[in-house]
VMD Tcl script that builds the backbone (N, CA, C; Angstrom):
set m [mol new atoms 183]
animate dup $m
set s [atomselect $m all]
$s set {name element resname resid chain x y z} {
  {N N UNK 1 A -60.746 -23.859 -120.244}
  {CA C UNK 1 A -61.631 -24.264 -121.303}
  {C C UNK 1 A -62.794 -25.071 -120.728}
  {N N UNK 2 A -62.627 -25.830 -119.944}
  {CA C UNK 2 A -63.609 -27.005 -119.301}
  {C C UNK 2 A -64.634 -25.594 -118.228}
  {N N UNK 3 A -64.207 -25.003 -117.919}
  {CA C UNK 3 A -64.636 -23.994 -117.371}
  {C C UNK 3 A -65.572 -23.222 -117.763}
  {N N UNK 4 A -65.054 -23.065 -118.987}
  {CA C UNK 4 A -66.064 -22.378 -120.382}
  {C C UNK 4 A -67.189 -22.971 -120.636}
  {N N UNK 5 A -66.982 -24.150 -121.029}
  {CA C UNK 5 A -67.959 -24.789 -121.543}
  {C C UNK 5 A -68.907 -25.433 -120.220}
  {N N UNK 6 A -68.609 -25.628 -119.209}
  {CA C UNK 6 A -69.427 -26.000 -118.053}
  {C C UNK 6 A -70.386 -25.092 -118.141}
  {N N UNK 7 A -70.137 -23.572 -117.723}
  {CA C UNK 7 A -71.107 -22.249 -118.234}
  {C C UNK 7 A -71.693 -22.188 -118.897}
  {N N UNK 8 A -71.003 -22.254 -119.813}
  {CA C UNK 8 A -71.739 -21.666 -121.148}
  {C C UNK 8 A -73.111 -23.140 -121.384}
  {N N UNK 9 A -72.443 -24.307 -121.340}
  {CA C UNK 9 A -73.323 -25.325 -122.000}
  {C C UNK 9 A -74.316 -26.047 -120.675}
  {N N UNK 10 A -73.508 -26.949 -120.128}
  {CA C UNK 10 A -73.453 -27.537 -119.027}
  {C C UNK 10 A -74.697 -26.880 -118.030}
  {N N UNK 11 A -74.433 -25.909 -117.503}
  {CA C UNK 11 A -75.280 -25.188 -116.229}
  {C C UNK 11 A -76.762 -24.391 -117.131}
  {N N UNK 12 A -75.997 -24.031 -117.612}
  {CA C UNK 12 A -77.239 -23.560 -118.667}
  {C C UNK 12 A -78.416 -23.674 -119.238}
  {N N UNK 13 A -77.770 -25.652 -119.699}
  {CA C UNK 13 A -78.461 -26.180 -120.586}
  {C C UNK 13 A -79.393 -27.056 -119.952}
  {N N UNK 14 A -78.932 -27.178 -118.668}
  {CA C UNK 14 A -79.338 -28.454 -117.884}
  {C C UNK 14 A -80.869 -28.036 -117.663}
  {N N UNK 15 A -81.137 -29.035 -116.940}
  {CA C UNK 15 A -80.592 -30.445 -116.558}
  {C C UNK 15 A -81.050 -31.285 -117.678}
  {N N UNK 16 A -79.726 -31.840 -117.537}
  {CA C UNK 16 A -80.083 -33.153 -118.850}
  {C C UNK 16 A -80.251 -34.699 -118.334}
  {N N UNK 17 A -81.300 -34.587 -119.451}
  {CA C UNK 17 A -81.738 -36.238 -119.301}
  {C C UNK 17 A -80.726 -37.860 -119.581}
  {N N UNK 18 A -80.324 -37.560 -120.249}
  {CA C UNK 18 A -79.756 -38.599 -120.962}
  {C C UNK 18 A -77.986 -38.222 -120.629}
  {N N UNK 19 A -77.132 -39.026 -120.885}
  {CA C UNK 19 A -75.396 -39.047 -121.772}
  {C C UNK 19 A -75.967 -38.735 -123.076}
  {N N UNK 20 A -76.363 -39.382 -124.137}
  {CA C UNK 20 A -76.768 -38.778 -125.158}
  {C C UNK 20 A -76.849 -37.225 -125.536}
  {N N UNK 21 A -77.544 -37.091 -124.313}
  {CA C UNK 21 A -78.310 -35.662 -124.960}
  {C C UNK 21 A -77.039 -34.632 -124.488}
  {N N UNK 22 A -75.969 -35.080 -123.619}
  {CA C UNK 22 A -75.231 -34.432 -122.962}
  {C C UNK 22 A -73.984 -34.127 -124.047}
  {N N UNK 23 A -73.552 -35.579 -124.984}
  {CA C UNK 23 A -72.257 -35.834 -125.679}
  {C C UNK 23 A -73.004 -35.066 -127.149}
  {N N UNK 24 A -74.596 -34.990 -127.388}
  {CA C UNK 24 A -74.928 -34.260 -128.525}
  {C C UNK 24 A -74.926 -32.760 -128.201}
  {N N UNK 25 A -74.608 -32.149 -127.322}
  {CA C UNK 25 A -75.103 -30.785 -127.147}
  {C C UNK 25 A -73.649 -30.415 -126.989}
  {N N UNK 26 A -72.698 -31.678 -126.783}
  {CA C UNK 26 A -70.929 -30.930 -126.391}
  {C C UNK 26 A -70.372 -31.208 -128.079}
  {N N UNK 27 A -70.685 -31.770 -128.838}
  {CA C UNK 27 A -70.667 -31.354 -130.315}
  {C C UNK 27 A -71.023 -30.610 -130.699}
  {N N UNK 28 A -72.124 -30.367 -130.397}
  {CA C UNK 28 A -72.541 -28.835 -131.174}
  {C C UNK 28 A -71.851 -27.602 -130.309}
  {N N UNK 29 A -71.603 -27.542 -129.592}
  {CA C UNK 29 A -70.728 -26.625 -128.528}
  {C C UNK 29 A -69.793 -26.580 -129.184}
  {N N UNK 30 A -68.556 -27.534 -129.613}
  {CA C UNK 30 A -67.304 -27.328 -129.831}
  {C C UNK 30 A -67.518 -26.597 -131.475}
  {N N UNK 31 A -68.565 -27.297 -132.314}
  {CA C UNK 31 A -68.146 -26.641 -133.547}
  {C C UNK 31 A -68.731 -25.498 -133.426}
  {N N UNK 32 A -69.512 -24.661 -132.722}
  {CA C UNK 32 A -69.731 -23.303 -132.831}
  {C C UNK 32 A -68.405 -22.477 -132.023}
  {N N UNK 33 A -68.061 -23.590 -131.123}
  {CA C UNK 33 A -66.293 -22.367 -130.518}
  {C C UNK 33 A -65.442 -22.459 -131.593}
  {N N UNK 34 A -65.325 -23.813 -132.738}
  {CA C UNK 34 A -64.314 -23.463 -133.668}
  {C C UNK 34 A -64.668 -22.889 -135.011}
  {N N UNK 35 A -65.754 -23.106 -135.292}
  {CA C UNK 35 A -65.878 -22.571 -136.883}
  {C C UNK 35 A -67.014 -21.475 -136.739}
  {N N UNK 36 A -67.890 -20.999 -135.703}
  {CA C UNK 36 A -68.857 -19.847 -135.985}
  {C C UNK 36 A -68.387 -18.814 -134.939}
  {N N UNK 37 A -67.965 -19.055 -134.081}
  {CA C UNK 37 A -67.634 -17.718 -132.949}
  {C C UNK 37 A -66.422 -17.193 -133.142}
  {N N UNK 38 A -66.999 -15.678 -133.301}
  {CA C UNK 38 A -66.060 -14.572 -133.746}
  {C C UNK 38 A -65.048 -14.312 -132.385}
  {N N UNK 39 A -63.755 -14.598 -133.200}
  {CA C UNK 39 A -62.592 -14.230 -131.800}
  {C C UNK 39 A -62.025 -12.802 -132.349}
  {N N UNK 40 A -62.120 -12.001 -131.275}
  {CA C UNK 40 A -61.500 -10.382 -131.664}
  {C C UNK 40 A -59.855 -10.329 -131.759}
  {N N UNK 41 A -59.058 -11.200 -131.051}
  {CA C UNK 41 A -57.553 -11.063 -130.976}
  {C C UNK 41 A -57.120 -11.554 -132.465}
  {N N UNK 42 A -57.924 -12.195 -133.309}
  {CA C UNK 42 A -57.476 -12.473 -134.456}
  {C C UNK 42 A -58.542 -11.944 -135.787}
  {N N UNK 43 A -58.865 -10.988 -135.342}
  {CA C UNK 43 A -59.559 -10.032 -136.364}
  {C C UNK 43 A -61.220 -10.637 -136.134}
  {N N UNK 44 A -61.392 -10.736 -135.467}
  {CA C UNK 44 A -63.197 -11.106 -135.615}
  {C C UNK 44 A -63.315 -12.398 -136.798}
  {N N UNK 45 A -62.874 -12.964 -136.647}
  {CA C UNK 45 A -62.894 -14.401 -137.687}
  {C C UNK 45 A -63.275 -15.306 -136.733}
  {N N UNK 46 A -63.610 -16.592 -137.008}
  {CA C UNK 46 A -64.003 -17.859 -136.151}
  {C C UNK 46 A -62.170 -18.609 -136.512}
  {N N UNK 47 A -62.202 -19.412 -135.441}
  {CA C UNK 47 A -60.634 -19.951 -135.426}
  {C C UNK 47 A -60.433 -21.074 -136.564}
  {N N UNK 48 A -61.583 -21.860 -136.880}
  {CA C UNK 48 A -60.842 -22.516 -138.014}
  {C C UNK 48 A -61.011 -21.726 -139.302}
  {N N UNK 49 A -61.527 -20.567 -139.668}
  {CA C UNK 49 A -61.059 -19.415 -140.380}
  {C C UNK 49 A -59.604 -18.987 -140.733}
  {N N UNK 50 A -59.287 -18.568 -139.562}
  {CA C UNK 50 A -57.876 -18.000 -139.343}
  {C C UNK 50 A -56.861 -19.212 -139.564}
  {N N UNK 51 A -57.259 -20.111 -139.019}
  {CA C UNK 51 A -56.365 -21.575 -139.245}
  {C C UNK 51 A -56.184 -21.854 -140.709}
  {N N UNK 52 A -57.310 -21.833 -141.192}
  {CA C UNK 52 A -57.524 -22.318 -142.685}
  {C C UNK 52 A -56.453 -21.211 -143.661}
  {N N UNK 53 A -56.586 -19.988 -143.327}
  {CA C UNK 53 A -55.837 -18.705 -143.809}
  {C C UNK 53 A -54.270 -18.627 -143.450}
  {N N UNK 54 A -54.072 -19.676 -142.054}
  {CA C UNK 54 A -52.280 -19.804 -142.193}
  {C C UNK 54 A -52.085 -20.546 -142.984}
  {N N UNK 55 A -52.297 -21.765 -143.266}
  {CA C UNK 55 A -52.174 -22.689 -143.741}
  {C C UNK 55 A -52.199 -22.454 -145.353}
  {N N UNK 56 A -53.042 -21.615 -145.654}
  {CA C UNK 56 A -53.134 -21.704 -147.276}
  {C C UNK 56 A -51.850 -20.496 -147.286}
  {N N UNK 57 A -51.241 -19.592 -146.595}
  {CA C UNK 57 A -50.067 -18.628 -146.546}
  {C C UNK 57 A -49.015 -19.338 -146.652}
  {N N UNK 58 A -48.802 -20.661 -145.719}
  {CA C UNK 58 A -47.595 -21.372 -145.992}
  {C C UNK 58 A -47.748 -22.160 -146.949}
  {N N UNK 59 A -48.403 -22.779 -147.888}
  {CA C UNK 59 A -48.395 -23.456 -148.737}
  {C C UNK 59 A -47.752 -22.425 -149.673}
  {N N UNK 60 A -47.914 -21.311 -149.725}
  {CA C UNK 60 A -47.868 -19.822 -150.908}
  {C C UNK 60 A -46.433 -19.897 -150.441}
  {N N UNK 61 A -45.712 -19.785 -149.320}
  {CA C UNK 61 A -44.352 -19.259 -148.966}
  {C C UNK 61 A -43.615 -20.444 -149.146}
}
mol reanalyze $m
mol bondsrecalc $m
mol representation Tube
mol addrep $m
């Protein structure tokens, strides 16, 4: 995971000026890996999607 995001954000994004600008750009990083990016092993949904959809199943069962 740290791997991921080094790539993806980190090397990418750089070079950064600030901690600031570093701890604001790894927030916005994490909520686009959990609530906007489509994962294919669980139907093309974003993961707190699918999360949200067990959860309301076991409340039902």
């Amino acid at each position: 995971m740290i791997g991921l995001f080094k790539t993806e954000m980190i090397q990418r994004k750089g070079p950064w000026r600030s901690l600031e600008a570093v701890e604001f750009a790894t927030l916005e990083w994490v909520d686009w890996f959990n609530h906007r990016r489509l994962l294919g092993p669980i139907g093309d949904v974003p993961p707190a999607e699918c999360e949200a959809q067990y959860y309301a199943q076991a409340k039902v069962a």
